[in-house]
GUFIKE-923140 format. One record per residue (C-alpha): x, y, z. Coordinates in Angstrom, 3 decimals, m for minus. Layout:
REM GUFIKE-923140
@X = X&Y = Y&Z = Z
...
END
This chain:
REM GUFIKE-923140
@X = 123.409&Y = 188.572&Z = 23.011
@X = 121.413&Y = 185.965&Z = 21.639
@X = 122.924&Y = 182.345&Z = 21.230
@X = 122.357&Y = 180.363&Z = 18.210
@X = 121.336&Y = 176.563&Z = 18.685
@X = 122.405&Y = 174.922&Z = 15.372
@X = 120.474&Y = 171.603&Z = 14.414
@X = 122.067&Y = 168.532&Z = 13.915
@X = 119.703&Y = 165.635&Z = 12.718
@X = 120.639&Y = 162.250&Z = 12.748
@X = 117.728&Y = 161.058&Z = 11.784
@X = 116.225&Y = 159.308&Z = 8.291
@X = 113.021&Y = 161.239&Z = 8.367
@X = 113.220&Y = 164.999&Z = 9.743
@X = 111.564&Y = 167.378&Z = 8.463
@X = 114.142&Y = 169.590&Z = 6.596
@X = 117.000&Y = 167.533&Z = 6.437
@X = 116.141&Y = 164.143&Z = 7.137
@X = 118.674&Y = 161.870&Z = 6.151
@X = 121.117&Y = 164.644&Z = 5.191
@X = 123.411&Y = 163.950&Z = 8.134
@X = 122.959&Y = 160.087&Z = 9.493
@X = 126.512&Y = 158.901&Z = 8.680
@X = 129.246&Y = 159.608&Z = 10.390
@X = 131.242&Y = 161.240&Z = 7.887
@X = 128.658&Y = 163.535&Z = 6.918
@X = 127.451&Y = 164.467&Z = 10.794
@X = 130.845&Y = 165.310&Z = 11.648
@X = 131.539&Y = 167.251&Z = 8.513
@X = 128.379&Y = 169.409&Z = 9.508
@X = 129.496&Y = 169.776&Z = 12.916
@X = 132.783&Y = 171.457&Z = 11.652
@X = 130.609&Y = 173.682&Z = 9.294
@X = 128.288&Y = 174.287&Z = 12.263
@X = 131.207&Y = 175.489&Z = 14.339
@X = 132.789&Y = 177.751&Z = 11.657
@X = 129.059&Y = 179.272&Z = 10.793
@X = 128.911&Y = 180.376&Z = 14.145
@X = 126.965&Y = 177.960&Z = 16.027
@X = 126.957&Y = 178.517&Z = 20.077
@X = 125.116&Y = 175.228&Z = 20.419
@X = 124.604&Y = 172.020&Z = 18.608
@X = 121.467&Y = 170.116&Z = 19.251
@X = 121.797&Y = 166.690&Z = 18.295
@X = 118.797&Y = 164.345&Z = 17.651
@X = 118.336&Y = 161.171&Z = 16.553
@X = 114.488&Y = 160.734&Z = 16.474
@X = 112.318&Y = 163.111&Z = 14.645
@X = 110.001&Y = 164.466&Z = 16.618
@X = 107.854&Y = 166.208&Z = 14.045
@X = 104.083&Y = 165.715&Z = 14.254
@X = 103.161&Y = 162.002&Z = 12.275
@X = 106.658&Y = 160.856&Z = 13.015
@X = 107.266&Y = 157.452&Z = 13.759
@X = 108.112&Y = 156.799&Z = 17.594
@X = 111.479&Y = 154.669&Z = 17.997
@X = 112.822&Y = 152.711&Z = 20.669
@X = 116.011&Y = 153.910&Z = 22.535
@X = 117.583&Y = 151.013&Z = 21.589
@X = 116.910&Y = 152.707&Z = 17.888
@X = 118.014&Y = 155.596&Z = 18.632
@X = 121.289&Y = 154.496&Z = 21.033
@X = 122.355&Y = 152.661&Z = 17.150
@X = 122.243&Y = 155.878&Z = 15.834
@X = 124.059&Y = 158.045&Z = 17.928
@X = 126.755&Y = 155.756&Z = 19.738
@X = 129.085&Y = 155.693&Z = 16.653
@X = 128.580&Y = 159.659&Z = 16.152
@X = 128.615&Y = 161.128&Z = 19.439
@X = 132.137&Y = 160.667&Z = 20.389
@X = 133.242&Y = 162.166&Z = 17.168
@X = 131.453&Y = 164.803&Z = 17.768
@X = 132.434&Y = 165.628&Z = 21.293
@X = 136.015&Y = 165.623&Z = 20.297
@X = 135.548&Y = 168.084&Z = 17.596
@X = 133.973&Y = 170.669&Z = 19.836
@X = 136.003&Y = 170.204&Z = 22.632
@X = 139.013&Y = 170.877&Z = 20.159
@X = 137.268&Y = 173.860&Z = 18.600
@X = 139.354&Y = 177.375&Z = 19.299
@X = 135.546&Y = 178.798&Z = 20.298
@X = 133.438&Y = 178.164&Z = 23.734
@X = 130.899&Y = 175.835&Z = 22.085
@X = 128.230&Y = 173.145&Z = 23.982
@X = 126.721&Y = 170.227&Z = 23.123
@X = 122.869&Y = 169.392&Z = 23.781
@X = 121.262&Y = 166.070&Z = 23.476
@X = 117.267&Y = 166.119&Z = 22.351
@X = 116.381&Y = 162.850&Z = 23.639
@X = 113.562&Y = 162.089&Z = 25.989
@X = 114.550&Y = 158.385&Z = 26.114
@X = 116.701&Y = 158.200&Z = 29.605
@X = 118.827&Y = 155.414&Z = 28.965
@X = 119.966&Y = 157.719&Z = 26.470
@X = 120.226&Y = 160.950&Z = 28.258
@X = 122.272&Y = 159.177&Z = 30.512
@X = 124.889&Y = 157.408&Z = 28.099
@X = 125.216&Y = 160.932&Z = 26.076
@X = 125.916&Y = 163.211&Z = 29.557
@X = 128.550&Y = 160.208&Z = 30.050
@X = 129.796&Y = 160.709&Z = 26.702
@X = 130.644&Y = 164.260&Z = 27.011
@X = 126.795&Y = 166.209&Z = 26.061
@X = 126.446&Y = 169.376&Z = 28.174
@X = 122.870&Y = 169.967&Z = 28.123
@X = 119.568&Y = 167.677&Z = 27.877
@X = 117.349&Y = 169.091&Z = 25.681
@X = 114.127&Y = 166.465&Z = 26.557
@X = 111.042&Y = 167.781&Z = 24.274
@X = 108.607&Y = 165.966&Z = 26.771
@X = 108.837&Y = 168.430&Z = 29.483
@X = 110.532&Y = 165.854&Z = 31.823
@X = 108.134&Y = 163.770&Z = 32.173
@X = 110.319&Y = 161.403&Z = 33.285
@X = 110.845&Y = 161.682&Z = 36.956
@X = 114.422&Y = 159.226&Z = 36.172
@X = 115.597&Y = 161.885&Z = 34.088
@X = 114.285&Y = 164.847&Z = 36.581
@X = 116.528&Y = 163.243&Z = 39.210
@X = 119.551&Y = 162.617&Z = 36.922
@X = 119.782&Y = 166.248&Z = 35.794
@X = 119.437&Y = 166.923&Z = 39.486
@X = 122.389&Y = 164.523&Z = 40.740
@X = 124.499&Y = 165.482&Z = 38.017
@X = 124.115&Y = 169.441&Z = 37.925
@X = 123.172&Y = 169.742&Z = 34.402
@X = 121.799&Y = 172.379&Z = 32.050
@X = 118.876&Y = 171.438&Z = 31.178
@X = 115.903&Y = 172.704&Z = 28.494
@X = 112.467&Y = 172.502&Z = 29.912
@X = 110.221&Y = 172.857&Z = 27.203
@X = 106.340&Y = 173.733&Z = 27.346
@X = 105.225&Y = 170.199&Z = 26.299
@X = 101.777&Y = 168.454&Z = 27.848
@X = 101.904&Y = 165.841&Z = 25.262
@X = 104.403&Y = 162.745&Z = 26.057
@X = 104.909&Y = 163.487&Z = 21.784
@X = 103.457&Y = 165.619&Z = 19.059
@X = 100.642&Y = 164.752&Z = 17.243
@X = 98.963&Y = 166.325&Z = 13.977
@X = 95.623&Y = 167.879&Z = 14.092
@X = 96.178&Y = 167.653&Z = 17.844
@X = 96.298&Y = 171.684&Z = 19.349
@X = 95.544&Y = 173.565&Z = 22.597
@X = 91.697&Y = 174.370&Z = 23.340
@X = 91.776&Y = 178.125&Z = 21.228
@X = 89.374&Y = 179.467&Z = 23.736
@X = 92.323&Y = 179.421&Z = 26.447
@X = 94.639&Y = 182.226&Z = 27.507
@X = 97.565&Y = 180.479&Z = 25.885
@X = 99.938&Y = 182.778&Z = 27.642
@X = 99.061&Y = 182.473&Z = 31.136
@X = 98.450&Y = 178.765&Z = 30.816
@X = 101.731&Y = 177.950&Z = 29.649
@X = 103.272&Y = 180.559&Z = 31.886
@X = 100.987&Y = 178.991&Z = 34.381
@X = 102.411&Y = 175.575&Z = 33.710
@X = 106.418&Y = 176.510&Z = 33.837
@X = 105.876&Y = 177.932&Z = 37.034
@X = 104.478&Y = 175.219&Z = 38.368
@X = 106.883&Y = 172.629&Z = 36.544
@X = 109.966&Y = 174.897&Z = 37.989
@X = 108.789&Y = 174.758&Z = 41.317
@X = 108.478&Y = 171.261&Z = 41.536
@X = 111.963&Y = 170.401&Z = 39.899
@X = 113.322&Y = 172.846&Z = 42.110
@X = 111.534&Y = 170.925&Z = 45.193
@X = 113.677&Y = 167.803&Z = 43.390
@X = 116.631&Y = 169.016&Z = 43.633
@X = 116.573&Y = 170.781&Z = 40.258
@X = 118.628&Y = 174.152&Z = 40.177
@X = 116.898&Y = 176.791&Z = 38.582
@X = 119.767&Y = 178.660&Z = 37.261
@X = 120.702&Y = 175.477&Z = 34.935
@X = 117.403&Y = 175.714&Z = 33.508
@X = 116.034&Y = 177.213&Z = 30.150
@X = 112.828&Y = 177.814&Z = 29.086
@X = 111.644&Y = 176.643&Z = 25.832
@X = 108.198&Y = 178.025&Z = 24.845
@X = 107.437&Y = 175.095&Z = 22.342
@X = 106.008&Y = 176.067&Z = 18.945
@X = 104.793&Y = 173.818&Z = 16.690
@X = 103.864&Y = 171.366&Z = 19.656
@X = 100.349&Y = 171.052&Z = 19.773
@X = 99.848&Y = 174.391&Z = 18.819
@X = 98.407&Y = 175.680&Z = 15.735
@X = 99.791&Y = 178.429&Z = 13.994
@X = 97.472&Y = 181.145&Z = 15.278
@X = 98.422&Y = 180.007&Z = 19.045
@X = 102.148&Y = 179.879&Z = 18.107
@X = 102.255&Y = 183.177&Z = 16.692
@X = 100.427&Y = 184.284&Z = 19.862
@X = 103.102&Y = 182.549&Z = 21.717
@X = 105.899&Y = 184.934&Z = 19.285
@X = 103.841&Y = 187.996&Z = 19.799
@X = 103.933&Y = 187.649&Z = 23.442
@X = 107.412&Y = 186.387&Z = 24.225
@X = 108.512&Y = 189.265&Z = 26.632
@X = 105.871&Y = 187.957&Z = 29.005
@X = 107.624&Y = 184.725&Z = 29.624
@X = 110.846&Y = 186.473&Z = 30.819
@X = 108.803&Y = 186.912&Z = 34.434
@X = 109.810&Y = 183.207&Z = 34.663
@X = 113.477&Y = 184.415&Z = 35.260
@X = 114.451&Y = 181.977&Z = 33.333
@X = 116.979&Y = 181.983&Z = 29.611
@X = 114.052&Y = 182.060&Z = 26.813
@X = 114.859&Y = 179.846&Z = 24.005
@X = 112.630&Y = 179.262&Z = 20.611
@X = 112.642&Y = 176.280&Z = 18.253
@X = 110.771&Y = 178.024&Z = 14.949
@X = 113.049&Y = 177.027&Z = 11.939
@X = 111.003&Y = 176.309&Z = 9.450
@X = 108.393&Y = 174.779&Z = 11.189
@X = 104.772&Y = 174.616&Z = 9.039
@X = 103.339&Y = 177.104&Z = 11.308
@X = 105.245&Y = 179.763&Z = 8.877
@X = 103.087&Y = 178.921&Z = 5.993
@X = 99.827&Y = 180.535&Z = 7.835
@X = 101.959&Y = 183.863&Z = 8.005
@X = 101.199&Y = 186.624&Z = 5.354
@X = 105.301&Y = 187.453&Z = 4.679
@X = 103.912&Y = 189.655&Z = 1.815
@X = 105.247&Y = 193.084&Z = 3.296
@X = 109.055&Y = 191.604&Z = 3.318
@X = 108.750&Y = 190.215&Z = m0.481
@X = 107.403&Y = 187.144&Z = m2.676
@X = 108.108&Y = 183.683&Z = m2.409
@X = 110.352&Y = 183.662&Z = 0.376
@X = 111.371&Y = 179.783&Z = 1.449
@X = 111.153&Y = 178.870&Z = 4.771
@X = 114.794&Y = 179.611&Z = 5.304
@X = 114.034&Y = 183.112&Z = 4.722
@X = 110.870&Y = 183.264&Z = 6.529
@X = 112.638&Y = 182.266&Z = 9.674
@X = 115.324&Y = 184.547&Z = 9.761
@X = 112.058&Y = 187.205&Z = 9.934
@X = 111.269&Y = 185.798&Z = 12.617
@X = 114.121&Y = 185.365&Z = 14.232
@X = 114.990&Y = 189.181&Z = 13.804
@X = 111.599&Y = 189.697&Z = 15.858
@X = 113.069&Y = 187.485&Z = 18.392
@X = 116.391&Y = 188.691&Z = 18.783
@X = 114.778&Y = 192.467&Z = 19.185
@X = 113.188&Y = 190.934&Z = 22.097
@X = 115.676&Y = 189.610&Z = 23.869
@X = 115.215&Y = 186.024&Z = 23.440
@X = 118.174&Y = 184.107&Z = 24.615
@X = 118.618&Y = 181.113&Z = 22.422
@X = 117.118&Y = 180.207&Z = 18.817
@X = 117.330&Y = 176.579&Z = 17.577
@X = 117.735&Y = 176.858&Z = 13.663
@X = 118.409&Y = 175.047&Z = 10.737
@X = 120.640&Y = 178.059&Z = 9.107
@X = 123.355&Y = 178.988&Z = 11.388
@X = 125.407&Y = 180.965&Z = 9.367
@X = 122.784&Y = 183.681&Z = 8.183
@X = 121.141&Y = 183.743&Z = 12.126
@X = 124.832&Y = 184.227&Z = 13.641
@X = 125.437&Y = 187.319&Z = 10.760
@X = 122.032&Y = 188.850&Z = 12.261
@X = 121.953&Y = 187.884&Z = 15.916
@X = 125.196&Y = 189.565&Z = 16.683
@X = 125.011&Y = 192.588&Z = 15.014
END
């Protein structure tokens, strides 16, 4: 059954929500709603990582999660459901201070880059989301050569990563696989990415998809399931598609309306 990743964005400037949820009062409220909507994860971020964002420091980011993340912790612990926790952070100082605050899973959207945090997640047993990422961050107008086979070079390129986390002391099984839309891809490449996403289950790896209302969406002819459908609605087409295939893990923005449809 497919596992529903809700968002949590501590952040001034994401996207969707930016600035929605960067007090405490209001993250932890959201948490609790999170929870009783049916989340199986909560991702927490606090740096945007969409393409033009402004890069922080970790010191930046530390100020805005140090006074949440405790809060947080205790209210899913509590919770009467089996619920995790997952840090998106590629800062280490970070990754480190939030896996000693209580965070069960890293969620780095470099592609652990960062050999420090390769052989923390290694020491410390963690699950861990490897994402398809061969940018250190995103950036607009930026994509993958379109004369590629996108599918067998990024299938290509978690193969290789795997093997060499696994040669530092990385266990596979604590590893998911996160095909990366929207990073560096365009929206033909990312719906090639979609259209394909059965292939990527050869890594033997969990497959998880971060789609939710990304801009790719808006290059998608939606015309056969209606007019005007928002973004919200767009992904939960999507997401049907994904869920039909198996996918393990979606990271939305709308937990409540993906939890009614994933676990049908």
């Amino acid at each position: 059954m497919t596992k529903i990743v809700g968002i949590l964005n501590l952040t001034p400037d994401s996207f969707s929500d930016g600035g929605k949820f960067d007090s405490k009062d209001a993250a932890l409220s959201q948490v609790k709603k999170l929870i009783d909507d049916g989340a199986d994860v909560i991702d927490i971020g606090a740096e945007s990582t969409r393409p033009g964002a402004k890069k922080i420091s970790y010191q930046e980011e530390w100020s805005r999660l140090r006074g949440i993340l405790p809060g947080i912790v205790q209210i899913v612990k509590s919770s009467d459901r089996k619920v995790k926790t997952s840090i998106d952070s590629y800062h280490f100082e970070n990754i480190k201070k939030s896996f000693d605050a209580g965070m069960d899973i890293i969620n780095d959207v470099t592609g652990l880059s960062d050999e420090r945090i390769v052989d923390f997640i290694a020491a410390k047993n963690i699950q861990t989301i490897l994402m398809h990422n061969e940018k250190i961050e995103p950036l607009e107008g930026v994509v993958l050569n379109q004369h590629l086979n996108l599918t067998s070079k990024i299938f290509r390129w978690a193969r290789e990563k795997i093997n060499y986390l696994e040669k530092k002391g990385v266990n596979q099984e604590n590893l998911i696989f996160d095909v990366g839309i929207g990073f560096g891809k365009d929206t033909d490449q990312s719906m090639r990415i979609l259209k394909y996403i059965h292939y990527y289950k050869l890594l033997g790896l969990p497959l998880y998809v971060g789609h939710s209302k990304k801009s790719f969406l808006k290059g998608i002819d939606f015309s056969n399931y209606g007019s005007n459908l928002d973004a919200g609605e767009q992904t939960l087409i999507i997401s049907k598609y994904l869920v039909d295939r198996g996918v393990d893990y979606l990271r939305v923005h709308d937990v409540a309306e993906h939890s009614k449809s994933a676990k049908k």
